[in-house]
C-alpha positions as CSV (number, residue, x, y, z in Angstrom):
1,X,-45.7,14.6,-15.2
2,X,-47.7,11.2,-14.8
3,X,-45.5,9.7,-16.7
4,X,-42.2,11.1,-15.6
5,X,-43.4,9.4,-12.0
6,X,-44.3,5.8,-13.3
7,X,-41.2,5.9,-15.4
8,X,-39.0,7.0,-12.3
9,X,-41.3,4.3,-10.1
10,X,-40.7,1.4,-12.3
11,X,-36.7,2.3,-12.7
12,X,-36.7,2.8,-9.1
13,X,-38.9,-1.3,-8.2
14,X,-36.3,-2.4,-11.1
15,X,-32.5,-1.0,-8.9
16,X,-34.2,-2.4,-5.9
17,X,-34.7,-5.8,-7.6
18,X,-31.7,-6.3,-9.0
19,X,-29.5,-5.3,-5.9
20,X,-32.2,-7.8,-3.8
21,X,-31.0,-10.2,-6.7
22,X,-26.8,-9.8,-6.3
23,X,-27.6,-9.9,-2.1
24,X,-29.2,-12.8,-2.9
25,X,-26.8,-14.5,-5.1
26,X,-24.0,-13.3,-3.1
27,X,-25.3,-15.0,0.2
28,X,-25.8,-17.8,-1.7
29,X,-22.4,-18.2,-2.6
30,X,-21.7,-17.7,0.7
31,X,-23.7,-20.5,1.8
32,X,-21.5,-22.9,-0.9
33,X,-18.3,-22.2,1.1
34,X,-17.3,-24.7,3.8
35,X,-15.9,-21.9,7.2
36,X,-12.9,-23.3,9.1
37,X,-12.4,-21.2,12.5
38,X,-8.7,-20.8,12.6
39,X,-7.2,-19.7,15.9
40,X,-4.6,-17.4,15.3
41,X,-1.6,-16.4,18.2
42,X,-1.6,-12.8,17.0
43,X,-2.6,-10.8,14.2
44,X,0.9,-9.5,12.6
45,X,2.0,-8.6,8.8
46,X,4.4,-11.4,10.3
47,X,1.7,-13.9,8.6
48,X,1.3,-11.6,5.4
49,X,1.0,-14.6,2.8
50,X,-2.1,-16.1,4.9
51,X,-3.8,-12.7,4.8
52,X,-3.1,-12.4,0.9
53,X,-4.6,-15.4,0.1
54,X,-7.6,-14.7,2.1
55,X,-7.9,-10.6,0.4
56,X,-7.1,-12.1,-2.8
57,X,-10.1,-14.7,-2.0
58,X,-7.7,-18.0,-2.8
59,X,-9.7,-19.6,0.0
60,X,-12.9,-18.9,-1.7
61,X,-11.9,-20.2,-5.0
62,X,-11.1,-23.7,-3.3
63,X,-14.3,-23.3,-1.8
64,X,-13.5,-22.1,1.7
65,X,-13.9,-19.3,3.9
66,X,-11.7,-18.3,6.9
67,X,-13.8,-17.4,10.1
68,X,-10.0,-16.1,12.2
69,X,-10.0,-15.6,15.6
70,X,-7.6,-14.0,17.8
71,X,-6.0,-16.4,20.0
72,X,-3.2,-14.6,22.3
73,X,-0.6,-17.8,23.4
74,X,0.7,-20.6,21.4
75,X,-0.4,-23.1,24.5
76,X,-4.0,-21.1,23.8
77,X,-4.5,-22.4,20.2
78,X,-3.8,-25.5,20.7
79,X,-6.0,-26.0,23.7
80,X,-8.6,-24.2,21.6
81,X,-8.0,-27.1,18.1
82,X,-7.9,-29.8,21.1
83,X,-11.4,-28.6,22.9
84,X,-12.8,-28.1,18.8
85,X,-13.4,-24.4,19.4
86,X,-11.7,-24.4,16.3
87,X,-10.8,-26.5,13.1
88,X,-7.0,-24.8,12.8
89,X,-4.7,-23.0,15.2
90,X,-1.6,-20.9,13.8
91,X,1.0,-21.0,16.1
92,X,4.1,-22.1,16.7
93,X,5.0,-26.0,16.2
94,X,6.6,-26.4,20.1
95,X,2.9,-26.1,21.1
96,X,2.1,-29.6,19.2
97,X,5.3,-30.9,20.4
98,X,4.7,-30.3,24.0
99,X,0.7,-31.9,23.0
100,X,2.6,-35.1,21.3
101,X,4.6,-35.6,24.4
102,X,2.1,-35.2,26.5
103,X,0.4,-39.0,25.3
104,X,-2.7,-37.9,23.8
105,X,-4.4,-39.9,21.3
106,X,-5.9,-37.5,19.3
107,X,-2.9,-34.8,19.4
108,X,-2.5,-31.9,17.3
109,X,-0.2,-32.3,14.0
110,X,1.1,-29.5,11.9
111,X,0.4,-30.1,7.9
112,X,1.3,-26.3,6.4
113,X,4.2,-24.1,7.4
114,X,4.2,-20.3,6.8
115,X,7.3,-18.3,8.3
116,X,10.5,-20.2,7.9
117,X,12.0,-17.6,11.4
118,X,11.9,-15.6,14.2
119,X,9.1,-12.6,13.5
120,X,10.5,-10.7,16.5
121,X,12.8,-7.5,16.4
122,X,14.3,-6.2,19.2
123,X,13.7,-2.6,20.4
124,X,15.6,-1.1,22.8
125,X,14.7,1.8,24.9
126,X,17.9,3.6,24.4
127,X,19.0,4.8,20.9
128,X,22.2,3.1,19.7
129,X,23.4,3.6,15.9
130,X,25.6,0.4,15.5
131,X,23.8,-2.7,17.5
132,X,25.9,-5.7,18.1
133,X,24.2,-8.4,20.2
134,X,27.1,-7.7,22.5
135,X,24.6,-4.7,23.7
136,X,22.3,-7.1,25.7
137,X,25.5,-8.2,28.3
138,X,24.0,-6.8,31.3
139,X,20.8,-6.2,30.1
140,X,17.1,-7.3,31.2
141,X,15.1,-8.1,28.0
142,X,11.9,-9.4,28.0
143,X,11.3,-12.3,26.1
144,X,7.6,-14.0,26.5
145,X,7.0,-16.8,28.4
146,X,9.1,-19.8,29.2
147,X,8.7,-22.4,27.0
148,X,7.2,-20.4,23.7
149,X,8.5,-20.2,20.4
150,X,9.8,-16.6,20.8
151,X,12.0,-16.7,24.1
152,X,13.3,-20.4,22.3
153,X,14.7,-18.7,19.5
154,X,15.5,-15.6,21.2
155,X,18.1,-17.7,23.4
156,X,19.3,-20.0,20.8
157,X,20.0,-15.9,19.1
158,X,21.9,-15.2,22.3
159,X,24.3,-18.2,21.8
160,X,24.8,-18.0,18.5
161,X,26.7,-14.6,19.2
162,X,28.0,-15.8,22.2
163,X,27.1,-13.1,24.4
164,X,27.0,-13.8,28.4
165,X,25.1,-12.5,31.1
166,X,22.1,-11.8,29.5
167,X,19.1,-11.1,32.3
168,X,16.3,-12.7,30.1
169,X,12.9,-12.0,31.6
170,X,10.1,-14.9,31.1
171,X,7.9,-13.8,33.6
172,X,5.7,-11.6,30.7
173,X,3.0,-13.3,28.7
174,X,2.7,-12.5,25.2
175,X,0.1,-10.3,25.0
176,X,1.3,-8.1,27.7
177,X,5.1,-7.5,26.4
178,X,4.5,-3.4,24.9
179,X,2.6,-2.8,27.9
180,X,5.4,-4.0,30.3
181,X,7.7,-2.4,27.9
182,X,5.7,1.1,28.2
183,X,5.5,1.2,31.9
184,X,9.1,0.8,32.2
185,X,9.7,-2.9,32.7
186,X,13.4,-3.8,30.6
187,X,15.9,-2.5,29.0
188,X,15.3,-4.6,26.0
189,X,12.1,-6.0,24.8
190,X,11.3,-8.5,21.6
191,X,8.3,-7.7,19.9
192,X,6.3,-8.7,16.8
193,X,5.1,-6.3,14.7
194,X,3.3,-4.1,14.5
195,X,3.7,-3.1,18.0
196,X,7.9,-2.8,17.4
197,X,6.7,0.1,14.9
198,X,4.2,1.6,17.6
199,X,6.6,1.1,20.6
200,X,8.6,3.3,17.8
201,X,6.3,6.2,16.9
202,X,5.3,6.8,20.2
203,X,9.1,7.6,21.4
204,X,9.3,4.5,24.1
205,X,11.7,2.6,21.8
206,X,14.6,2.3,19.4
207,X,14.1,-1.2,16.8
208,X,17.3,-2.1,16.7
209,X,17.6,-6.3,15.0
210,X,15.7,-8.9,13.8
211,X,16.2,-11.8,16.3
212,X,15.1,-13.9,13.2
213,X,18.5,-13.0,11.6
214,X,20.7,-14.5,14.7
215,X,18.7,-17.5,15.4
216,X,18.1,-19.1,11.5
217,X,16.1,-21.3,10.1
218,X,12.5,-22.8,12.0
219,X,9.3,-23.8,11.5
220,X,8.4,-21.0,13.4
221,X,4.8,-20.5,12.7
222,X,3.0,-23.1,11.0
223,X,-1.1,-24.5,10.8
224,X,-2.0,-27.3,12.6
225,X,-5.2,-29.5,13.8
226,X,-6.2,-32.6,15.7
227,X,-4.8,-35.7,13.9
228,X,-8.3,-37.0,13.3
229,X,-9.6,-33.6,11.3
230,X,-6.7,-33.7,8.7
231,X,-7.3,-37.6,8.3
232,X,-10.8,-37.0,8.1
233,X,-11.2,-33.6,6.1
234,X,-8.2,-34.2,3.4
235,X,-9.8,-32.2,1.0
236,X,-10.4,-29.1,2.6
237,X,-6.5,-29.8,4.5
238,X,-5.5,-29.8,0.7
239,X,-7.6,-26.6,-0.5
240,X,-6.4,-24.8,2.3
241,X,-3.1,-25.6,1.2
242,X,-3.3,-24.7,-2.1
243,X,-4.8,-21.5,-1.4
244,X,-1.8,-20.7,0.9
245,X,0.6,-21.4,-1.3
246,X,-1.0,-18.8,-3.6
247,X,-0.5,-16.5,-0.6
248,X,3.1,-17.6,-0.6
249,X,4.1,-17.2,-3.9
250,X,2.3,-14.0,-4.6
251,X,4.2,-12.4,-1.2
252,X,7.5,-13.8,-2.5
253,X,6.9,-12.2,-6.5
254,X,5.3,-8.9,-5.5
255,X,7.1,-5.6,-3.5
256,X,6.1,-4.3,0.0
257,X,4.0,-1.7,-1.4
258,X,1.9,-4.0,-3.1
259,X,1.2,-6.6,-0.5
260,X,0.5,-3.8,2.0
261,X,-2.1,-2.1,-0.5
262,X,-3.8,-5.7,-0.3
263,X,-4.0,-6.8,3.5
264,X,-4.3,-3.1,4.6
265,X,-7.8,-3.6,5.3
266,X,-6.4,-6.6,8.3
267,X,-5.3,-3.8,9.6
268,X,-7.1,-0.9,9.9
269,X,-5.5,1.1,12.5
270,X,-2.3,1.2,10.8
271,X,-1.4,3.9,8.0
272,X,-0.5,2.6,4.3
273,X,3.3,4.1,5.0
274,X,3.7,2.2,8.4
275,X,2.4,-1.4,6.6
276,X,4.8,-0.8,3.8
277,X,8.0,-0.5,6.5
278,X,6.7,-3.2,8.5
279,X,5.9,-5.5,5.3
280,X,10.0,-4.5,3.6
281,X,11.7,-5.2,7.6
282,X,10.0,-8.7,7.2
283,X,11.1,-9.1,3.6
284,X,14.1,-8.2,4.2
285,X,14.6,-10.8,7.2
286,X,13.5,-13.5,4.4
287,X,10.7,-14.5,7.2
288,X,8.5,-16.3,4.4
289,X,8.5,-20.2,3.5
290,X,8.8,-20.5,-0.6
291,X,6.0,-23.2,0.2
292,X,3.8,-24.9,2.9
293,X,6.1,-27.7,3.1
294,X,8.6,-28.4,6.2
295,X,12.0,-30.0,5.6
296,X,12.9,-32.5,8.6
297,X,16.0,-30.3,8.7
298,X,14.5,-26.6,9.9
299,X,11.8,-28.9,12.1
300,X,15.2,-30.5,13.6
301,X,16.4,-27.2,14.2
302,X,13.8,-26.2,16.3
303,X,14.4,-29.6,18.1
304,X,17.3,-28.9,18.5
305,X,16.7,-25.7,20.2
306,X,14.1,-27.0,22.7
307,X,16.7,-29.6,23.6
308,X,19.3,-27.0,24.0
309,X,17.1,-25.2,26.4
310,X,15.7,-27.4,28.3
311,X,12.4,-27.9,27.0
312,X,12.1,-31.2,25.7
313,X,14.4,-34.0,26.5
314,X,14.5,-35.9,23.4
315,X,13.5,-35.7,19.3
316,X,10.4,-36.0,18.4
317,X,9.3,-37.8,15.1
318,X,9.5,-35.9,12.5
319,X,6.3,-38.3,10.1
320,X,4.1,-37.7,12.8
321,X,3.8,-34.3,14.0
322,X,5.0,-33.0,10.5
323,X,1.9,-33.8,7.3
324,X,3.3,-32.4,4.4
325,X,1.0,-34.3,1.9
């Protein structure tokens, strides 16, 4: 019986060593990776090929780890990359547009895209079976602030169909849009998801479009930094990169079911079946990049819009707000 309690002793110093051991090595490994904050405007399956590469550790295998932070506002990140709270904002590129205007010496550049359009669907709080853009004539929809990616495109949706009178409501800030929506503000509200699924299963709304498919092709969320960090840190600009393009390329070769049984852990209050219809509505919009580089032409687009609109008077150029290499 002696025996039995030495043997059991020394297997029992030996399982605690060798779990000290992998802790050990494990933090150590840790230690070897370079953290970049990135400031993110909201946490969506919308960005599904960044969250891939950083479940599937691509990030780690370039040496880097991904310290995200939640970051409600495109004007927010930015402000955050420009005060060096953070490394990397993902955003929209307007933000660094209204930055580059702005004079600053030091402004904030965008070197990787990710979604190549509009993330938003629009839910209605009436059910209608055959939507036509023509619904919104008369209608108050609430589209984000003035001035951000997602009332920009939203518009530049409107005139594409060529539908009039359309009461667009700017005076709701982006994190506050489903609330508004819920308390009865709006017959119409634009929504990322996954709060155009939630709006859904708790019976306050009807997803009727993707505002993605009426507006076309943008830069419309993309990673950016200070001009002197990408000069500066090429390297990791170029790792992070790479390992995004992984993210890409695995999103674009793999079905709904798949990626959603990967990044299901970004989102833990959300079933496996919900992720899987919210991953398919944004394959089926084609919302993905096929890489992290920007053509001049979709970065005109958006130019284009902002002109349109009233938000910018003139082009910006292209070779400095845009680092593809």
């Amino acid at each position: 019986m002696k025996r039995i309690f030495i043997y059991g002793g020394v297997i029992l110093i030996a399982l605690i060593a060798t779990l000290l051991i992998i802790f050990l090595n494990k933090n150590n490994e840790e230690d070897k990776l370079k953290t970049l904050k990135v400031a993110e405007v909201t946490h969506s399956p919308f960005y599904s090929p960044f969250y891939i590469a950083i479940e599937k550790g691509y990030f780690e295998e370039v040496g880097l780890n991904i310290d995200l932070i939640l970051t409600s506002g495109a004007n927010n990140v930015v402000a955050a990359v420009l005060s060096g709270d953070v490394e990397i904002g993902l955003c929209g590129p307007e933000a660094t547009i209204y930055v580059y205007n702005e004079g600053k010496e030091d402004y904030v550049a965008t070197f990787a895209g990710l979604t190549k359009r509009d993330g938003q669907f629009i839910v209605s709080r009436q059910k209608i079976e055959k939507f036509t853009m023509n619904d919104l004539a008369g209608k108050e929809v609430i589209a984000g602030r003035a001035g951000g990616m997602p009332i920009i495109n939203f518009m530049n949706a409107v005139k594409n169909a060529k539908v009039e009178n359309v009461n667009i409501n700017d005076s709701v800030d982006f994190a506050n849009l489903t609330s508004a929506f819920i308390s009865g503000e709006g017959d119409f509200v634009n929504l990322f998801e996954p709060n155009a699924t939630k709006i859904e299963n708790m019976g306050y709304g009807y997803v009727v479009a993707s505002v993605g498919k009426h507006s076309g092709e943008v830069p419309y969320t993309a990673f950016n930094a200070k001009k002197s960090f990408i000069n500066n840190n090429s390297n990791d600009i170029n790792n992070f990169k790479a390992a995004l393009n992984k993210g890409l390329e695995f999103t674009k070769k793999n079905n709904s079911d798949t990626i959603s049984k990967i990044i299901i852990k970004q989102f833990p209050d959300a079933s496996l079946n919900e992720l899987i219809k919210i991953v398919d509505r944004y394959k089926k919009a084609d919302s993905w990049l096929n890489t992290t580089t920007i053509s001049e032409k979709i970065f005109e687009n958006l130019e284009d819009m902002m002109i349109d609109s009233g938000f910018i008077k003139s082009y910006v150029p292209f070779e400095d707000l845009i680092i593809n290499e």
